[in-house]
C-alpha positions as CSV (number, residue, x, y, z in Angstrom):
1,X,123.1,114.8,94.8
2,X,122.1,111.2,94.2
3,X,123.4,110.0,97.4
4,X,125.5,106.6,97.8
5,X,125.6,106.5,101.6
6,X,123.7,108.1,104.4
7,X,124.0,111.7,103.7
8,X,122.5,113.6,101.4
9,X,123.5,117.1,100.2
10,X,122.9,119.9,98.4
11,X,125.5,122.5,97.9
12,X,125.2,125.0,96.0
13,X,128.6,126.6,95.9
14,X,131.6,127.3,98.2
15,X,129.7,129.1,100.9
16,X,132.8,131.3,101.5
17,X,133.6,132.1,97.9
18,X,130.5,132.8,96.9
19,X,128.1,133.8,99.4
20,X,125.4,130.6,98.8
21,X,123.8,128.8,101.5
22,X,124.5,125.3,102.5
23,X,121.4,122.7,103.4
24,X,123.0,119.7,104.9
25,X,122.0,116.4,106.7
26,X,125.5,114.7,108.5
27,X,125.8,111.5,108.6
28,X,125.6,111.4,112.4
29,X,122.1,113.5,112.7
30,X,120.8,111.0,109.3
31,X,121.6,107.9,111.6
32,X,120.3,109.7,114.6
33,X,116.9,110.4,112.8
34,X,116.7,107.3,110.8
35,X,114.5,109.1,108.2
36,X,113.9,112.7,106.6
37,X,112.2,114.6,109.5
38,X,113.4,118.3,109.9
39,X,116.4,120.5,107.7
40,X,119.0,123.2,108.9
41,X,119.8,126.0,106.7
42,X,123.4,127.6,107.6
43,X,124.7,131.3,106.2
44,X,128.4,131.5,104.8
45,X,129.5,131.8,108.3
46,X,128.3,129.1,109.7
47,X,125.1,130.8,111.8
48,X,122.1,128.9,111.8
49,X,119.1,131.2,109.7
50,X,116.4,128.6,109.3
51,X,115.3,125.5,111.0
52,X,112.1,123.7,109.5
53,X,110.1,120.7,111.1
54,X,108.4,118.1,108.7
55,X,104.7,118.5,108.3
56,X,103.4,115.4,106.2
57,X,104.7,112.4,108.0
58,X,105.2,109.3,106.1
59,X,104.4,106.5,108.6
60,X,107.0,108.1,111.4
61,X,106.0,107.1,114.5
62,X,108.6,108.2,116.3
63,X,107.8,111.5,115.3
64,X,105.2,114.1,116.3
65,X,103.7,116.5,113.5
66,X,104.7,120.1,114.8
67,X,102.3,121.7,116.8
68,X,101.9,124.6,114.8
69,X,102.2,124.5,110.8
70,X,105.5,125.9,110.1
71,X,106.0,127.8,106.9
72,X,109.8,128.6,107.1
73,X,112.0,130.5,104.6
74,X,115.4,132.1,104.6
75,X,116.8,135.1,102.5
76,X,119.7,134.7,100.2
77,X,121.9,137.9,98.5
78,X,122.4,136.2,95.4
79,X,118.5,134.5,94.9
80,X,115.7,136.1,97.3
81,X,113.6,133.8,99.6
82,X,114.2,129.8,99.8
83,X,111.6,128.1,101.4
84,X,112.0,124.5,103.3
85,X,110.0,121.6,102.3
86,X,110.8,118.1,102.9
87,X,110.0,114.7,101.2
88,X,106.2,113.7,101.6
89,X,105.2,117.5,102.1
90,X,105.5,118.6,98.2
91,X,102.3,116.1,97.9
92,X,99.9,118.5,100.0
93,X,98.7,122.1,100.2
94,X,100.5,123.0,103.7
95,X,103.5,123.6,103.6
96,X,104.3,123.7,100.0
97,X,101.4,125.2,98.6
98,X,101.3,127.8,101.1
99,X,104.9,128.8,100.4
100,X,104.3,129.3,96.8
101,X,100.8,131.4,97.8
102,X,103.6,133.3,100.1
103,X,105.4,134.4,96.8
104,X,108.3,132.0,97.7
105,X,109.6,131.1,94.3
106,X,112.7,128.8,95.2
107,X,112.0,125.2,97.4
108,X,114.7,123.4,99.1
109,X,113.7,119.8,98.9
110,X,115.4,116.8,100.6
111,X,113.6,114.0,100.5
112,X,114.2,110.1,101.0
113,X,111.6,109.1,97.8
114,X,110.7,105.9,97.4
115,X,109.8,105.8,93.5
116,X,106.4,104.7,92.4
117,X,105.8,104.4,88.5
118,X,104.0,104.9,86.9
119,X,103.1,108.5,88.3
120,X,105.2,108.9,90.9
121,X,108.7,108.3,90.4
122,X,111.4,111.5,91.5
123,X,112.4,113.1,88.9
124,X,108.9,112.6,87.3
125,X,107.0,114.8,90.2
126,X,109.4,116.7,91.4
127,X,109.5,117.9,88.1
128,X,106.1,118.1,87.6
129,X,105.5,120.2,90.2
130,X,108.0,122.8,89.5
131,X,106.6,123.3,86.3
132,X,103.1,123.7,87.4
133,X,103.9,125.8,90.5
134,X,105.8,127.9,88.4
135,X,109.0,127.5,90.7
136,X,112.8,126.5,91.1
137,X,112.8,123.0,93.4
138,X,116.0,121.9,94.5
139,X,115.7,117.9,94.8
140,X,118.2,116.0,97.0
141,X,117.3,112.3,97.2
142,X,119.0,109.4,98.9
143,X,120.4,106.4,96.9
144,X,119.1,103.1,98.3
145,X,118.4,100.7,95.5
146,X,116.6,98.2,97.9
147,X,113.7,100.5,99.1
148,X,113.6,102.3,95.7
149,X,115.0,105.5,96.6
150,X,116.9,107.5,93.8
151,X,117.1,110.7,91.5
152,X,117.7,113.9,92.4
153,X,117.8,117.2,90.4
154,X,117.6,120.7,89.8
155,X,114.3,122.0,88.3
156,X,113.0,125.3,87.0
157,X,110.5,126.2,85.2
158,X,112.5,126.1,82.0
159,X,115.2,123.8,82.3
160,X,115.9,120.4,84.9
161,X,119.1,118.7,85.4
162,X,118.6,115.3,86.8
163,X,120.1,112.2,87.7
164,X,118.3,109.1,88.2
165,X,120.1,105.6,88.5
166,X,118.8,102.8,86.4
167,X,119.4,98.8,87.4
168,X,123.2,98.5,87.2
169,X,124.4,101.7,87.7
170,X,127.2,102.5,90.7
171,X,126.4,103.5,93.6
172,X,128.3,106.6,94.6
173,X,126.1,109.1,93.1
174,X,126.8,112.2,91.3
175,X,126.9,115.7,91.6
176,X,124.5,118.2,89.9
177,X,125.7,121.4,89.2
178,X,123.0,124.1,87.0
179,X,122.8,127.8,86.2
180,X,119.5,128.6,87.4
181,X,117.4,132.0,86.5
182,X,116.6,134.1,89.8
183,X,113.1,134.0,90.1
184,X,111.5,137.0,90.9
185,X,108.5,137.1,93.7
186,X,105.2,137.1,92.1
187,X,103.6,138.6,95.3
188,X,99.9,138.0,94.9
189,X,100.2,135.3,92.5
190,X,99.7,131.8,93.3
191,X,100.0,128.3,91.6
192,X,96.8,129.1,89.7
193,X,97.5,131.9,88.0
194,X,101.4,130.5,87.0
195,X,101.0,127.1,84.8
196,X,103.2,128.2,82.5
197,X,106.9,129.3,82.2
198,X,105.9,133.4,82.1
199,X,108.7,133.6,79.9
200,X,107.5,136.1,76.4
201,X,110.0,134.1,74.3
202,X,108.9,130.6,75.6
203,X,106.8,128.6,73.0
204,X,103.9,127.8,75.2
205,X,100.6,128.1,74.0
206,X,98.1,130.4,75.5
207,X,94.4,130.8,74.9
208,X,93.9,130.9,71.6
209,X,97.1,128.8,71.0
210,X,96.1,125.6,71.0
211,X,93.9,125.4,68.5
212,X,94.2,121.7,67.1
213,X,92.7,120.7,70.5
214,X,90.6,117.1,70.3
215,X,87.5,117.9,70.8
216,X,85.1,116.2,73.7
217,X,83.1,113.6,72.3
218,X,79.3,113.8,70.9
219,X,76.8,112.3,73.0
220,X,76.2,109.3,70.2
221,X,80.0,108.7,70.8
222,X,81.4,105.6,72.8
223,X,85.1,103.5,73.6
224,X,85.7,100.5,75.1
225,X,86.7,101.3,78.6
226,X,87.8,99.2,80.9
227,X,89.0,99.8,85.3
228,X,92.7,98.9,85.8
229,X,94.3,99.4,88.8
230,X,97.3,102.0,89.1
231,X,99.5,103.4,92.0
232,X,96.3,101.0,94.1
233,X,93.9,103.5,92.3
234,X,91.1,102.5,90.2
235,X,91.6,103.8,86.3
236,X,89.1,103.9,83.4
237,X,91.4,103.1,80.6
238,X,91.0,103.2,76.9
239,X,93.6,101.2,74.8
240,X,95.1,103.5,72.1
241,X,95.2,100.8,69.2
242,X,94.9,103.1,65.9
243,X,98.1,104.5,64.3
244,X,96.6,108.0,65.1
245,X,93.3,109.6,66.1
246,X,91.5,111.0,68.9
247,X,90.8,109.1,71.8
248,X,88.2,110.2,75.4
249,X,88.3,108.4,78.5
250,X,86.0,109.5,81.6
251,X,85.7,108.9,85.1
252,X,82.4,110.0,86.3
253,X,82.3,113.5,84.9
254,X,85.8,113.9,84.4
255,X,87.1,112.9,81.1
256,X,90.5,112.9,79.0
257,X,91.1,113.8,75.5
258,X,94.1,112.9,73.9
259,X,95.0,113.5,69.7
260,X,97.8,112.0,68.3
261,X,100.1,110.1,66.1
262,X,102.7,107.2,66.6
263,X,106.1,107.9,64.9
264,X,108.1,104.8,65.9
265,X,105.5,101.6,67.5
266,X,105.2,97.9,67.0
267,X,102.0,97.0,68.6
268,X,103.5,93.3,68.2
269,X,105.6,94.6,71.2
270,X,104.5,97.4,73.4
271,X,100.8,98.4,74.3
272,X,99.5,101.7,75.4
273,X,96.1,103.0,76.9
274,X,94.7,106.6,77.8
275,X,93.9,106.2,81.5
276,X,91.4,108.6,83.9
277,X,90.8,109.0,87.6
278,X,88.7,111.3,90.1
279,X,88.5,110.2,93.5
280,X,90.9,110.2,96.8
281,X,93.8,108.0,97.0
282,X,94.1,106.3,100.5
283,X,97.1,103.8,99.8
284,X,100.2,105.2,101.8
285,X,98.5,108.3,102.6
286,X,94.9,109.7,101.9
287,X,94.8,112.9,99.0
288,X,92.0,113.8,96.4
289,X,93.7,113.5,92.7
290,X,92.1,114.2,89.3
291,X,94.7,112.1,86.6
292,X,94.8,112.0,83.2
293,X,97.4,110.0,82.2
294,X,99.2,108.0,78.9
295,X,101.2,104.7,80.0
296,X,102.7,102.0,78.4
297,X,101.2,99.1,79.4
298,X,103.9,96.2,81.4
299,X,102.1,93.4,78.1
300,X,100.3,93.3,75.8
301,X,97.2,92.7,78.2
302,X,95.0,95.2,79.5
303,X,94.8,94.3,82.5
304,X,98.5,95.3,82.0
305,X,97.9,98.9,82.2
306,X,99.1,100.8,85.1
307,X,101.7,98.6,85.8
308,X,105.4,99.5,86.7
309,X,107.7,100.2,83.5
310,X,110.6,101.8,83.1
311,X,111.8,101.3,79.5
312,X,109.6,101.8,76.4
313,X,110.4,102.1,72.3
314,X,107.3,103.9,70.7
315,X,107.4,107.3,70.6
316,X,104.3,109.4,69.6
317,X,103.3,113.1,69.2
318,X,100.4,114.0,71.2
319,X,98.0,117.0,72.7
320,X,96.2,115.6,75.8
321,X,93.8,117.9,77.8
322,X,91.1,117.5,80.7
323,X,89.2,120.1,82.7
324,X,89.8,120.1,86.3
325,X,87.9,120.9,89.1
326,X,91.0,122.4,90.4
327,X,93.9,125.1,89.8
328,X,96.5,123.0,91.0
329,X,97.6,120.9,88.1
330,X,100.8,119.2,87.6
331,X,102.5,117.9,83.9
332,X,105.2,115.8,83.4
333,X,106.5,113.3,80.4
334,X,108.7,110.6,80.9
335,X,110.4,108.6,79.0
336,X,112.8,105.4,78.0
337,X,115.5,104.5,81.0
338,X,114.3,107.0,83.4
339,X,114.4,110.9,81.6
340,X,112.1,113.5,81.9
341,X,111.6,116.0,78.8
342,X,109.7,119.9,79.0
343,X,106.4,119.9,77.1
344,X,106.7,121.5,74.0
345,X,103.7,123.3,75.1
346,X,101.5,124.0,77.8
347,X,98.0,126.2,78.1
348,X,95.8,126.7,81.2
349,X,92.3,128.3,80.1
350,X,89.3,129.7,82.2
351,X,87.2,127.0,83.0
352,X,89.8,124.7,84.5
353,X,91.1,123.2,81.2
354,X,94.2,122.6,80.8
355,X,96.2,121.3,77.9
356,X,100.0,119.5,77.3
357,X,101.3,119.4,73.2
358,X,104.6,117.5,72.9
359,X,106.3,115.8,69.8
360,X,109.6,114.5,68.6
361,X,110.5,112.6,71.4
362,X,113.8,112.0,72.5
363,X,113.1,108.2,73.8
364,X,109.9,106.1,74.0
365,X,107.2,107.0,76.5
366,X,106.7,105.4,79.6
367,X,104.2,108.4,80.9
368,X,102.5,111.2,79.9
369,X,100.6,113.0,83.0
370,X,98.8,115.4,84.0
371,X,98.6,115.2,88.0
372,X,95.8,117.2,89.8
373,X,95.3,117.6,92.7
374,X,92.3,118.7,94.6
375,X,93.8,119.5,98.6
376,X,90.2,121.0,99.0
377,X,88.8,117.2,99.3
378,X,91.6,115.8,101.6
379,X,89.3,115.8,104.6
380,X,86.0,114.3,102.8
């Protein structure tokens, strides 16, 4: 739920009708905490099963990070193991990462997000991650228009049901209500080995499936790059002008590729660039990313690029790629008025490549990402 007032929830179901477990905050322990610092999970009857401490603090000084790194879960009769993660946590290896190594396959995620476009933004991560993890994330997010805080939603690997208020829109909220697939444990498997849906009917590429890739460029080849700043992180960007073609952007040694093909722009209005980054990110927190990343620039300037946007017109179909120096790689597209959309396609090959195909786009890009992240490097 997209929460109007002080107290967010998630509810599954009637507890007593149908068995389901309830993950609450009341508005009396919200007030008392003043932030998003530890979750209770109750059974049908009331008995507490699971009680999970916040890892990742986000500038919480009046809390302590736990002692001991806590990697709580709770079994369900109707959907296996649930795991507890909370707000600033689903941005590092312990606990989320962890949980997923564990062969947890569902996340219960309240979190008090403050939105950050262009990369960043709720429904745009939170998503992200539960394709790339290969697992169900149950988002509950506070409404507070003044700090940025909204969208919530219910994300699998092959379907998300969002909400995500826009400028104008009322403040009490709504309720999301999905059908979710029980995902089985994958035991050994982990986050690198699960990029994909592992659905046999889904329409995701594989290794030889992709074959229309853009190739790297030829040692004679060169762009006109230029550093932007975004999310306070320095970007090589290359403006994507042409009405299609291929495109290559690099940071150091890691590069982006991107092929495609407007089907709806006015350059006389909006602006684009293809946009790369490798390096640690030490603005409201310190993590190691690799980024490749299309955004509609705020102008028609480049030093434009990276800016905060939220509504876009031009629509394009596109296959962007990028080796990474890690497994743990995150995709996302998001487009006009705040709406996330499923890849058409997605392929992770040996090597660390790893490629996102989408077309016919149902509104006009504001971002299309692929988010790595390299938790090895945190503590360089």
């Amino acid at each position: 739920m997209d929460t109007g007032s002080l107290t967010p929830m998630w509810l599954s179901s009637t507890g007593q009708t149908l068995n389901t477990k309830l993950i609450k905050y009341t508005n009396a322990l919200w007030k008392l905490m003043q932030t998003c610092h530890f979750s209770l999970s109750h059974s049908s009857d009331g008995l507490l099963v699971a009680r999970y401490h916040k890892q990742n603090l986000f500038f919480e000084e009046s809390f302590d990070t736990p002692p001991k790194l806590e990697l709580i879960t709770f079994d369900t009769p109707f959907a296996g193991k649930f795991g507890l993660i909370i707000c600033f946590d689903i941005l590092f290896h312990d606990p989320t990462v962890a949980l997923v190594k564990m062969g947890v396959r569902q996340l219960v995620f309240p979190t008090a997000w403050m939105n950050e476009l262009p990369l960043l933004d709720s429904i745009q991560f939170h998503r992200a991650f539960s394709l790339g993890a290969n697992v169900t994330v149950l988002s509950s997010n506070l409404r507070n228009d003044q700090l940025i805080m909204t969208g919530s939603g219910i994300y699998t690997p092959f379907s998300a049901t969002f909400h995500h208020a826009v400028k104008g829109d009322p403040e009490e909220g709504q309720l999301l209500v999905a059908t979710v697939p029980v995902l089985g444990p994958v035991g050994v498997n982990s986050v690198t080995e699960s990029l994909s849906p592992v659905d046999a009917q889904s329409d995701h590429c594989h290794t030889d499936g992709c074959a229309d890739s853009p190739s790297p460029p030829s040692p004679g080849s060169s762009y006109s790059t230029f550093i932007g700043t975004m999310m306070h992180d320095p970007f090589k960007f290359v403006l994507i002008k042409e009405a299609e073609g291929n495109l290559t952007v690099c940071d150091g040694k890691f590069c982006c590729h991107l092929q495609y093909k407007w089907t709806a722009h006015d350059e006389g209005k909006e602006l684009y660039a293809l946009g790369a980054f490798a390096g640690t990110h030490t603005f409201n927190g310190r993590y190691a990313l690799q980024v490749c990343a299309v955004v509609r620039c705020a102008g028609l300037e480049a030093s434009s690029c990276g800016q905060k946007v939220e509504e876009a017109e031009s629509k394009m179909d596109f296959l962007m790629e990028a080796t990474f120096q890690t497994d743990y790689v995150y995709p996302s597209v998001l487009v006009n008025r705040m709406a996330i959309e499923q890849p058409d396609k997605l392929e992770k090959a040996a090597g660390g490549r790893v490629a996102m195909k989408h077309s016919n786009l149902s509104g006009g890009l504001i971002t299309a990402c692929l988010y790595g992240r390299m938790y090895q490097l945190d503590n360089e």
